[in-house]
C-alpha positions as CSV (number, residue, x, y, z in Angstrom):
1,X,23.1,31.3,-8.2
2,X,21.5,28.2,-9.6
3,X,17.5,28.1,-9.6
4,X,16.2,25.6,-6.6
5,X,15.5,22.3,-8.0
6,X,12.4,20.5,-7.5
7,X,11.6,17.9,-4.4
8,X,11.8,14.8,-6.3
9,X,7.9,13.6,-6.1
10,X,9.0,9.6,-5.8
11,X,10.4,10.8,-2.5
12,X,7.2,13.2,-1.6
13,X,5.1,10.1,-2.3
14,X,3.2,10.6,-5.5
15,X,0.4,9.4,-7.3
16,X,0.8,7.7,-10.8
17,X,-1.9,6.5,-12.2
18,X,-1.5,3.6,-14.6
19,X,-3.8,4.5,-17.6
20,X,-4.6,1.4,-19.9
21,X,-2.3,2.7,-22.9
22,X,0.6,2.2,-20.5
23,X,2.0,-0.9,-19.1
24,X,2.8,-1.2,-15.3
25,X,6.7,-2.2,-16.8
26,X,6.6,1.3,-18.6
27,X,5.6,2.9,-15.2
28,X,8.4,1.4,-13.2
29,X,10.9,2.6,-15.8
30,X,9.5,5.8,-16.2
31,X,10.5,6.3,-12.4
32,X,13.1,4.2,-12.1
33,X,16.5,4.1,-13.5
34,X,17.1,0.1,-13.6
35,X,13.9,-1.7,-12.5
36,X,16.4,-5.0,-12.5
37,X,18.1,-3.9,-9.2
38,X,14.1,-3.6,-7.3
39,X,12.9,-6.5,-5.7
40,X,9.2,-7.1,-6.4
41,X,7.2,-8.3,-4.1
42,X,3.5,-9.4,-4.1
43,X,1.3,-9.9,-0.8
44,X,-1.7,-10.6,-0.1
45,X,-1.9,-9.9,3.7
46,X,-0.1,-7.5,6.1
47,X,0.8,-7.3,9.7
48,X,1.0,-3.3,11.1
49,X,3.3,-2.6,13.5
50,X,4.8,0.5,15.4
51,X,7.0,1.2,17.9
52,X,8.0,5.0,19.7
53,X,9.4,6.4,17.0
54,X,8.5,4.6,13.8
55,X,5.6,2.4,11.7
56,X,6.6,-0.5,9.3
57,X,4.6,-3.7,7.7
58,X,5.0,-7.3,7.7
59,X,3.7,-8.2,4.4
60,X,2.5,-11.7,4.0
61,X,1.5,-14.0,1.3
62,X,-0.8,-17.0,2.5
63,X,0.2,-16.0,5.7
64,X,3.8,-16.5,5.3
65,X,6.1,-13.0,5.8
66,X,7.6,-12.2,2.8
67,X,9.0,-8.6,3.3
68,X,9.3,-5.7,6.3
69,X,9.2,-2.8,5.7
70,X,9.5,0.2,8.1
71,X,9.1,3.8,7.5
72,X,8.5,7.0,9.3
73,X,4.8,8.1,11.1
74,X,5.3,10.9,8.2
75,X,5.6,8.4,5.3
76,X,3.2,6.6,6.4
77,X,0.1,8.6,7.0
78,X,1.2,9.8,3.0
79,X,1.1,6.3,1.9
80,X,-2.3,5.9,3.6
81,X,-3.3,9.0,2.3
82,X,-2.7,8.2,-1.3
83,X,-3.7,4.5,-1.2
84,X,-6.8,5.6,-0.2
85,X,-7.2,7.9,-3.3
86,X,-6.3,5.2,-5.4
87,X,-8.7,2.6,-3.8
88,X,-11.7,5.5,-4.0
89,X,-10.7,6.6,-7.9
90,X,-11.0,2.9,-8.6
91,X,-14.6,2.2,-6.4
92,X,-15.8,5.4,-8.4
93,X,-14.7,4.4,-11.5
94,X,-16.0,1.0,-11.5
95,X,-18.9,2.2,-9.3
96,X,-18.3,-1.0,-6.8
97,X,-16.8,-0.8,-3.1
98,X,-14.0,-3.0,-3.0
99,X,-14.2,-5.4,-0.4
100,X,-11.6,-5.3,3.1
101,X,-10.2,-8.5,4.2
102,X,-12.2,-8.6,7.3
103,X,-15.2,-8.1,5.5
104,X,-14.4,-10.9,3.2
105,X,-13.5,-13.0,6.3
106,X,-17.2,-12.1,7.8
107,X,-19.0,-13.1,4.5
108,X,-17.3,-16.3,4.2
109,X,-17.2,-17.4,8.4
110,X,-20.6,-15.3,9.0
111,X,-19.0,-13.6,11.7
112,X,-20.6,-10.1,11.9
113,X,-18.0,-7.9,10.2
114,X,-17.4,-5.1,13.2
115,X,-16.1,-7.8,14.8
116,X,-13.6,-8.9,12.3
117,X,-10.5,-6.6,12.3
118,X,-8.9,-6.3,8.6
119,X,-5.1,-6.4,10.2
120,X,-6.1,-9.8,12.1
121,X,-2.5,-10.2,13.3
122,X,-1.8,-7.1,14.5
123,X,0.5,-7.7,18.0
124,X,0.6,-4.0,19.0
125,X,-3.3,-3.9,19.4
């Protein structure tokens, strides 16, 4: 009887951590098998949305959609899970909070920030 293999961890949702000796290419690759056949995508906004039985994103750049992506409740609690960890490793390293989008938007407009919401878009709310 064959041993049980492994859960694969890109579908468990993992963290990798990009250390400075490695490049973000070499990351890809190492997870990966043809980076080629990936879109990338970069955004700079985002749009939540859910519906009964699932979550996805709208991402934007300069407001403009540029990808959706949908994905289970499961997924993404993970996701925001992990990000999180990231985004916390980073403030700690670095010891500076990185700045939301709403509270960027209440700097620059002097709105007071609890009443800026950092998914301004958001049509479910």
């Amino acid at each position: 009887m064959p041993a049980p293999q492994m859960p694969d961890p890109i579908n468990q949702g993992e963290i990798v951590v990009n250390p400075q000796s490695t490049t973000l290419e070499e990351v890809i690759r190492g997870r990966i098998d043809d980076p080629s056949e990936v879109p990338r995508l970069y955004a700079n906004g985002f749009t939540a949305f859910r519906t009964n039985a699932d979550t996805g994103l709208v991402l934007t750049l300069a407001n403009r959609p540029v990808a959706v992506i949908n994905m289970s409740f499961t997924l993404a609690k993970t996701m925001a899970e992990h990000l999180g960890t990231l985004v916390a490793d980073l403030e700690v390293a670095t010891k500076r909070p990185i700045l939301t989008t709403g509270l960027i938007e209440a700097a620059l407009t002097g709105t007071p920030e609890d009443t800026k919401d950092d998914v301004p878009n958001d049509s479910t709310k």
